[in-house]
C-alpha positions in Angstrom: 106.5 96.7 122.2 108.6 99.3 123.9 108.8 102.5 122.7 111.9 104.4 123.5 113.2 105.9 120.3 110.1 106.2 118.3 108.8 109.1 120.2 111.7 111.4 120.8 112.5 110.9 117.1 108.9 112.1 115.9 109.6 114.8 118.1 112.8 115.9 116.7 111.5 115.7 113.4 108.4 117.8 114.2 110.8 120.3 115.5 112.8 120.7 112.5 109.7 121.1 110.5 108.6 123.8 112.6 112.2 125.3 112.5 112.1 124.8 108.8 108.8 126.4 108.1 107.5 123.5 106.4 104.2 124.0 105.3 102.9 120.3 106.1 99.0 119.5 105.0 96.7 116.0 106.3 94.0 114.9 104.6 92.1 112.0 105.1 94.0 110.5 108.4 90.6 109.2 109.6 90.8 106.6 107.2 93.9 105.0 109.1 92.5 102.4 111.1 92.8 103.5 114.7 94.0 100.1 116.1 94.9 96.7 114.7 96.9 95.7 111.3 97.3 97.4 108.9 99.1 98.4 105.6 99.7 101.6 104.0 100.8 102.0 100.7 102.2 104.9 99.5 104.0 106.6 96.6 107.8 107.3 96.5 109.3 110.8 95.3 112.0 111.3 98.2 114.6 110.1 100.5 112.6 111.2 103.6 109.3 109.9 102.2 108.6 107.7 105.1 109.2 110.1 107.5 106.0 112.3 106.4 104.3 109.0 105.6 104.6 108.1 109.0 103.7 111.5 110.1 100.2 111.3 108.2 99.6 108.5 110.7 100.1 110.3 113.6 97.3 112.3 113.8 95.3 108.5 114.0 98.0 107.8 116.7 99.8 105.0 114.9 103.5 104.3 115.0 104.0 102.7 111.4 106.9 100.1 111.0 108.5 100.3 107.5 109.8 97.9 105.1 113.4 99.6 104.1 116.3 98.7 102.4 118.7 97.0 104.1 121.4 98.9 103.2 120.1 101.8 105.5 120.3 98.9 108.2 123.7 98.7 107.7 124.6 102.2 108.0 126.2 103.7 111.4 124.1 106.7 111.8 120.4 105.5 110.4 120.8 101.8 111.6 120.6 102.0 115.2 117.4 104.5 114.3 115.8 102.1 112.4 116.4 99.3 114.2 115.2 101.3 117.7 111.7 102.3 115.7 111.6 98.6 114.4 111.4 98.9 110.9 111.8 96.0 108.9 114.8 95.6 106.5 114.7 94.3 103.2 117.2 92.5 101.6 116.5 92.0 98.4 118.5 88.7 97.7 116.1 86.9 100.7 113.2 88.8 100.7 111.0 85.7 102.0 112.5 87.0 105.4 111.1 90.6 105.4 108.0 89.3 103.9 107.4 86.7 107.5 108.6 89.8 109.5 106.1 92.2 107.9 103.6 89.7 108.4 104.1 89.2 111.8 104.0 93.1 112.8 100.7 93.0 110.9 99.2 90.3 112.8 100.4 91.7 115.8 98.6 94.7 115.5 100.8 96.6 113.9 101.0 99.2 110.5 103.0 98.4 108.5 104.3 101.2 105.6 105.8 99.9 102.4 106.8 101.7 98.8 104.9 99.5 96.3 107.2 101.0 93.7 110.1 99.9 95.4 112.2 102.3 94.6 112.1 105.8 93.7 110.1 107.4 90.6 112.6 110.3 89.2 109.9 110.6 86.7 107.8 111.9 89.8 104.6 109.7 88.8 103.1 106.6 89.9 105.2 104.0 88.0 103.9 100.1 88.1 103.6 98.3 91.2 104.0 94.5 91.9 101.2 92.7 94.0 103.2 92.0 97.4 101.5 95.2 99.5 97.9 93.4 98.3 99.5 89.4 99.3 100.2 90.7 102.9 96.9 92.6 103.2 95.0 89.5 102.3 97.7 87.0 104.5 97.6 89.5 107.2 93.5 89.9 107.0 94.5 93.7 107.7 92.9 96.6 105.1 95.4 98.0 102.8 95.1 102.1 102.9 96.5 104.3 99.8 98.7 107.0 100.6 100.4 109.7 98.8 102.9 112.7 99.4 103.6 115.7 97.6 106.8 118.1 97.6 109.5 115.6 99.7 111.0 115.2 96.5 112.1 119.0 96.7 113.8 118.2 99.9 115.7 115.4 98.8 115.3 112.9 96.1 117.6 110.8 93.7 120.2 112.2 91.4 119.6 116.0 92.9 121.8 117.6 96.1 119.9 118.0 99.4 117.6 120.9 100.4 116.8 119.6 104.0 117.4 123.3 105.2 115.0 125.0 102.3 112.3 127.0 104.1 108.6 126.8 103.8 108.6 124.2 101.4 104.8 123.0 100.9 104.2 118.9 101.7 101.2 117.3 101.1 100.3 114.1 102.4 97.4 112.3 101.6 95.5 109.1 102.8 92.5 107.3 100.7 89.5 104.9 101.9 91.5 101.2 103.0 90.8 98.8 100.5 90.1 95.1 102.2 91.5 92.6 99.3 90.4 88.8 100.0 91.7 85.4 99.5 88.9 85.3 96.4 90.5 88.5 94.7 93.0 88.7 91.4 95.6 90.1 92.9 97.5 91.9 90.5 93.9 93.3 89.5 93.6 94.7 92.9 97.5 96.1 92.7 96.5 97.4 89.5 93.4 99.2 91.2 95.4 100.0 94.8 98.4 101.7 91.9 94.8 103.6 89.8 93.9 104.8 94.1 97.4 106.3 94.8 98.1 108.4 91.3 94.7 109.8 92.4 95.7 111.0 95.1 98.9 112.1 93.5 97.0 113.8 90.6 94.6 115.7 93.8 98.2 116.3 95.5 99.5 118.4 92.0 96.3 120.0 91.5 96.1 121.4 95.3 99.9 122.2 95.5 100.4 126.2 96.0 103.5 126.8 94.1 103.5 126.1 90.5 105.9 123.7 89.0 106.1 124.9 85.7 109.4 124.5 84.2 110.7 123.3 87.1 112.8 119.8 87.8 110.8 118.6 90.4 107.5 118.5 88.1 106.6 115.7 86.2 106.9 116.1 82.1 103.0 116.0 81.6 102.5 118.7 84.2 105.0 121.5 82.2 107.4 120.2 84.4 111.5 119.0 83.3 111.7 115.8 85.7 112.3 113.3 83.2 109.4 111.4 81.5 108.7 107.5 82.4 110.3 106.2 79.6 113.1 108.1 80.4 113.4 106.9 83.8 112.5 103.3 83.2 115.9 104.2 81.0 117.5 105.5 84.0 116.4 102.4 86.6 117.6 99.9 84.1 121.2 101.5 84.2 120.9 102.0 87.8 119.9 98.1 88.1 122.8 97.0 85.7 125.7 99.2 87.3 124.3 97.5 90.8 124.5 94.0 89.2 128.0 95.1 87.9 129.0 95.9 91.1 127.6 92.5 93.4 129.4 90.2 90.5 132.5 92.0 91.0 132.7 91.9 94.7 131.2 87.8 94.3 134.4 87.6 92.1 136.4 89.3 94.7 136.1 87.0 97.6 139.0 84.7 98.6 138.0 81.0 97.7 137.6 78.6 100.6 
């Protein structure tokens, strides 16, 4: 697979960090295989989550293909970006397409990143995960490798203005033992386990972080933190989820009939 923007663009981004000051920290990159399929699952605090998620692979040399909104497809700037590193878009009202797509990268040798959350946690914990990151593991016959970052959410995250220019901000990004689910396995048991994997690597993230979050917005509640509490942003999802619904049956009731 040709490689022409991938590179320059993890270069540009490693540049900026070192502009930035960013105080970036990899543990446990060894446990990314070194070649062949793959998936890594990881948690999801930030807008530019996959960017350190991919650079916590680079250390084991891997270029990691991402499962992404579509929407960021779609746009001018990030599009011909994503499209150029060959991520895979998801759209979620036909998302048997990305699903064959992912596949295919994994069986092709490839690792493949996904957000098993799917979107966002404002509550800045690990909230429940569904079982499709364990299906394509298992379809794929590729290991399944928990991840987890730490401070991208002070950078950028939902409902909060940018700070892509904030200097020395800490990131953490952290990668656990690959977990090889089979054909025999339950699999939401095992998405219930690979989801137990990642908040311990989140909870080892918080503990090793070297600024303390007390009373600040980007801790979770349970931590001293003011970043809202899980209930609260399950609250905050479902309004998010209804105003987007709101929005698709207005534009369906929009379009010119045939």
């Amino acid at each position: 697979m040709s490689e022409f923007v991938y590179p320059p663009v993890i270069a540009a981004a490693k540049t900026m960090f070192r502009v930035l000051g960013l105080k970036i920290k990899i543990e446990g990159h060894e446990n990314i295989p070194a070649t062949g399929g793959a998936v890594l699952a990881c948690n999801h605090i930030g807008y530019l989550d996959f960017i350190f998620t991919g650079l916590g692979a680079h250390p084991a040399k891997r270029l990691v293909r991402f499962m992404a909104k579509k929407e960021v497809f779609d746009h001018g700037v990030s599009g011909p970006l994503m499209r150029g590193m060959h991520h895979i878009p998801v759209d979620r009202d036909n998302g048997a397409s990305s699903y064959i797509a992912a596949l295919k990268a994994l069986k092709a040798g490839e690792a493949v990143g996904v957000f098993p959350e799917a979107t966002i946690s404002q509550s800045f914990t690990v909230k429940e995960i569904k079982s499709g990151a364990v299906r394509m593991a298992v379809a794929a016959k590729v290991p399944l490798v928990p991840m987890a970052v730490w401070g991208t959410q002070r950078l950028w995250t939902k409902g909060r203005k940018r700070k892509l220019w904030q200097r020395g901000t800490p990131v953490l990004i952290l990668v656990g033992e690959p977990m090889h689910p089979t054909r025999a396995d339950d699999y939401e048991q095992v998405a219930k386990e690979l989801r137990d994997r990642i908040q311990e690597l989140v909870d080892r993230a918080q503990r090793e972080y070297p600024v303390d979050g007390t009373g600040q917005w980007w801790q979770p509640a349970h931590l001293g933190g003011t970043a809202p509490t899980p209930e609260q942003a399950a609250a905050l999802d479902a309004a998010e989820q209804a105003e987007r619904a709101a929005r698709k049956a207005q534009r369906e009731a929009n379009k010119p009939e045939e």
